[in-house]
N, C-alpha and C positions, 0 to 999 in steps of 0.2 A: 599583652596579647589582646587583638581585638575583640574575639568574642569571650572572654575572660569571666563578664556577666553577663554573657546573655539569659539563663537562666534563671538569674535571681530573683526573689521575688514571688509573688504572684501573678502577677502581669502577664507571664508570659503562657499560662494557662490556656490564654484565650486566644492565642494562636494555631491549635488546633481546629478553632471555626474556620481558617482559611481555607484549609485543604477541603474542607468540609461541602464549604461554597462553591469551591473549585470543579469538585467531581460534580456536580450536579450540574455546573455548567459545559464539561466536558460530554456528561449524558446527551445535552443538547444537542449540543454541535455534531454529537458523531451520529445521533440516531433521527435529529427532527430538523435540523439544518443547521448548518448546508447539508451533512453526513459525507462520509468517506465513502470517495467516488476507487469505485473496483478494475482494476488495470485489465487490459484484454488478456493477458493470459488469466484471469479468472472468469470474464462476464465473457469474452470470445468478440473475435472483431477483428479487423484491421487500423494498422498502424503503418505510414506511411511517410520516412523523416526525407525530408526535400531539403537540400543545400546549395545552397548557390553562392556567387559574387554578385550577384545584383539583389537587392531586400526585395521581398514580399510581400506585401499588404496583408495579416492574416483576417481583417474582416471581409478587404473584398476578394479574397480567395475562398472565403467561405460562403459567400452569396456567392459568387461564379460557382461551386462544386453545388450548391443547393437549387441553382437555376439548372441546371444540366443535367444532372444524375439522384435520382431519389435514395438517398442517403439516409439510415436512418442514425440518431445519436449523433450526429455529426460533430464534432470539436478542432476547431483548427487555435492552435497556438503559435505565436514567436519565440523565434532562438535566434541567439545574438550574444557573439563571443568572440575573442581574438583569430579564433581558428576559424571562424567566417558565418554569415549567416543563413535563417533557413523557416520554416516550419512543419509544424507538427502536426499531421492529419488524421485524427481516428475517427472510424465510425465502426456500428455492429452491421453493417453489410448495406447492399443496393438491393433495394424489395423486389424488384426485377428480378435477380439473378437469386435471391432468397427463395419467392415464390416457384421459380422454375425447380430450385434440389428441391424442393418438398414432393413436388409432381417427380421426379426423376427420381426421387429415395421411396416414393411409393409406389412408385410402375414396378420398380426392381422387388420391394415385398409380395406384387401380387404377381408378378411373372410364373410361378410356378402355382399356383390355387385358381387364379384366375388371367388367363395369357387378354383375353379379350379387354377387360379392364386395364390392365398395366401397359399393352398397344394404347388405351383412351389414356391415360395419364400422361405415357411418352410423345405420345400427340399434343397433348396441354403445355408440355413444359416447351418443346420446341416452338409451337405457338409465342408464348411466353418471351422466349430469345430473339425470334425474330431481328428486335431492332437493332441485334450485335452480330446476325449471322449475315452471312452473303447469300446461302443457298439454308433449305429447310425442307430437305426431300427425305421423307421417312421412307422405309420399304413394309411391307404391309405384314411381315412374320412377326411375331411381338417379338423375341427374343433378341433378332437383329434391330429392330425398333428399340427395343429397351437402350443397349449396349450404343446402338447412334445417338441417342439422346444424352447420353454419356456424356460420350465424345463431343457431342454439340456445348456441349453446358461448359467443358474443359474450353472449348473455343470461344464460346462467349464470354467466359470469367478473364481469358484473356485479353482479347478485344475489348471490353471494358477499362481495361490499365491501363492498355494506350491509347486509348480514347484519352482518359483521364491526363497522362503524363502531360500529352501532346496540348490536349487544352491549356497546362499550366504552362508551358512551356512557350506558347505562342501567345497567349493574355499576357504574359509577364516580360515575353523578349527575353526569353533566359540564356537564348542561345545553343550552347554543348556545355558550357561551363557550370551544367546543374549534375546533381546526381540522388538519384532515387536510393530508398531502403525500405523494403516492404515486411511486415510482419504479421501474418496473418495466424489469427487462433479458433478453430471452430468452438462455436456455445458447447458442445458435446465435451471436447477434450479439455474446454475451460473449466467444466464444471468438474470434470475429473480431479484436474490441479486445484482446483479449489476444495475439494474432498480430503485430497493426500495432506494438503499445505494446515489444512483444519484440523487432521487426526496428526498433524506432526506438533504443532502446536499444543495442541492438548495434552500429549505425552511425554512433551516439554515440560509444560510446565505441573503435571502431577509430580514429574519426576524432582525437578524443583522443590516441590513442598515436601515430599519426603525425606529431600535432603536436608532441609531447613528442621523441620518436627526430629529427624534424629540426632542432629547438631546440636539444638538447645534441647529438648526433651521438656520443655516447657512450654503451655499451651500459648500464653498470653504474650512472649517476647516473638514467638513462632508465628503467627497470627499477627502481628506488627506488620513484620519484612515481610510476609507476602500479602498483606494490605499496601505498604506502600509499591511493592511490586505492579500490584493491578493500579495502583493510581497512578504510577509513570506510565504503563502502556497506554491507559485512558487518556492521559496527556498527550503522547505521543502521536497517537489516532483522531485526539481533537484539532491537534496544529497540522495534521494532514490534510484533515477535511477541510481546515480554514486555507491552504496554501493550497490545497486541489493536487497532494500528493497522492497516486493515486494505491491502493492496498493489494499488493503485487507478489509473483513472486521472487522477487529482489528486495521488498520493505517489508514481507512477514520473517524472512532469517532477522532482518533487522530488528524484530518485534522483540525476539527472542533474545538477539545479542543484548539486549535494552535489559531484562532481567536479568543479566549476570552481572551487568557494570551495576544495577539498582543491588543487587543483592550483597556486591564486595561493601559499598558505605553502609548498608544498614549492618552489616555483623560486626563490621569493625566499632560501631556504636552499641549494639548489643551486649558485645564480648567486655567493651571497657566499662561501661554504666554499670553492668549486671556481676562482674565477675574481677571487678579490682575493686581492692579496697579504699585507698587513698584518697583521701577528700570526699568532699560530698557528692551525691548521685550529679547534681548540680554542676558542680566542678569539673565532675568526669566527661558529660553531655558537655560543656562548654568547651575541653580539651580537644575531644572529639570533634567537635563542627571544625575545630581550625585542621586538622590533619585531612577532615574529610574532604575539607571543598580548598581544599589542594588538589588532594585525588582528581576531583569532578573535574577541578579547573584545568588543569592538566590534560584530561583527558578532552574536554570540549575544546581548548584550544586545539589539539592537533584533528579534531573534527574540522573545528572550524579551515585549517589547513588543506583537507582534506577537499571540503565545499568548497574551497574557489578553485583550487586545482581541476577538481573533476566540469566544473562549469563552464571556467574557461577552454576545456578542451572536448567540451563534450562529449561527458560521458557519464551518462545518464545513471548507470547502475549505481556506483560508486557514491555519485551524486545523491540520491535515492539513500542507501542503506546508513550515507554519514548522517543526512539532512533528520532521519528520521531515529536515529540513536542519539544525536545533537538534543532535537525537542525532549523525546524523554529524558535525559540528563537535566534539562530547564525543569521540568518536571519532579526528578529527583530531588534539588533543591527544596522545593515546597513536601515532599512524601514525607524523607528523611527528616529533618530539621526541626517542621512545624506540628509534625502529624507522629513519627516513631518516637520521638526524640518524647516528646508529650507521655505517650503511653506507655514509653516504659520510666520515666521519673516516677510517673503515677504508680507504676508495676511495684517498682525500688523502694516508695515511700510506703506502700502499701505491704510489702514485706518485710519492712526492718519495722514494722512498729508491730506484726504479729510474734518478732523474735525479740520484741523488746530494745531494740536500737531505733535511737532518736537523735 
């Protein structure tokens, strides 16, 4: 068996500093740089996938959209697969057409307390549009004032798109042979999903630990598994932030699925070190690593399956929830192994010498 000794020894002691070093480098990345960049259905913005037969330049697609349109956030990416190429254009909005709802979402608050004021604000934001509308004729009742301001703001957000399309479309010679996909999320509803997606999480994983604390009924093997639990998610969230995957909601279910595949290897190591008698704590941990990263291996290969399927055909979700239960499983490796594996020998040694077994 290959890991037959890995165990033995002393040595292997000091394997636990890995993991150790690990999260603290994980700390970094996710909170001090680069950090995990937050998808638009969390931070609100548009998204914008362009395909075509003819390739795109995405740096100078993103100076042509930053010379034209005040964009703010702006990130333009390449995509490039069998099924054809394209890129990928987000930003959190045009200040223009940003500035203008601020003016049109406050003329409507004071429409009724104050009609005089919210006529001056629906005056401001039509000002504002201008350089998307044709005509800018208000009527001077606030109420009909407000509600045309509306309407204008709906026609400049669109006038704005095809402004944008047509640019790309005629900078690039794309022809008819292109095709848009637009995904737009206001900051208001993103922060919503970002609320729900946080309180699901959370109840996630309380729920998690109660299952674990009344499984073992033991503090210290309890307290292992969902120690390396948090340090695969930390993993998983540090190889985002370095790949610029962004934290979404199609890669927080993934967060989640990531603790159940962590939680199946650490019990199965749990249950055999702590709860069979046969050979040494030593022994049992070394048994264990070979059945477990079978498990892992097993299961990362049909990820890996998963990640070129979904990339060569673009599709992003898919691609998103393997890519990111993939790394935490890379991670699992190091939890499991160098870090559970550690504390509970130490847990095993530390109990058979108060029951007098040596």
């Amino acid at each position: 068996m290959v890991f037959e000794n890995f165990y033995e020894g002393k040595r292997h002691r000091l394997f636990i500093a890995i993991p150790v070093v690990l999260f603290i480098a994980f700390m970094f990345v996710i909170f001090v740089w680069p950090t995990v960049p937050a998808g638009i259905d969390l931070s609100g913005g548009t998204l914008i996938v362009i395909r075509s037969e003819t390739p795109i330049d995405a740096e100078e697609l993103s100076e042509l959209l930053s010379q034209n349109f005040d964009l703010l956030d702006l990130k333009v990416s390449s995509v490039t697969g069998p099924s054809g190429t394209g890129v990928n254009v987000q930003f959190a909005g045009n200040q223009t057409l940003l500035s203008a709802k601020a003016s049109v979402e406050l003329a409507n608050s004071l429409l009724a307390s104050n009609p005089a004021a919210a006529l001056q604000e629906a005056t401001a934001a039509v000002s504002i549009l201008a350089p998307f509308l044709e005509k800018t004729v208000l009527p001077s009742e606030p109420e009909v004032a407000v509600a045309q301001a509306d309407l204008y703001f709906i026609e400049a957000d669109q006038t704005f798109n095809q402004e944008m399309q047509q640019l790309i479309v005629q900078n690039f010679n794309l022809g008819s042979e292109v095709a848009f996909q637009k995904k737009e999320v206001s900051p208001t509803l993103g922060a919503t999903f970002w609320q729900t997606a946080f309180n699901v999480a959370i109840m996630g994983g309380i729920l998690i630990i109660i299952v674990i604390f009344v499984f073992f009924r033991k503090i210290i093997p309890s307290i292992a598994v969902i120690s390396a639990a948090i340090f695969d998610v930390a993993g998983a969230l540090a190889l985002m932030a370095v790949f610029g995957i962004p934290l979404s909601l199609s890669s927080i279910p993934a967060l989640l699925m990531l603790i159940g595949y962590s939680v199946d290897t650490d019990i199965m190591l749990t249950t055999r070190v702590l709860q069979r008698k046969e050979g040494t704590p030593e022994k049992r941990a070394s048994d264990s690593m070979s059945t477990g990263l079978t498990m892992t291996g097993t299961t990362m290969a049909a990820l890996a399956t998963m990640i070129v399927i979904a990339y060569m055909n673009q599709i992003y979700i898919i691609f998103e929830i393997a890519t990111v239960i993939l790394f935490g499983l890379l991670a699992d490796l190091v939890s499991t192994w160098l870090m559970n594996a550690e504390i509970l020998l130490w847990y095993a040694k530390r109990k058979n010498k108060k029951s007098g077994v040596f």
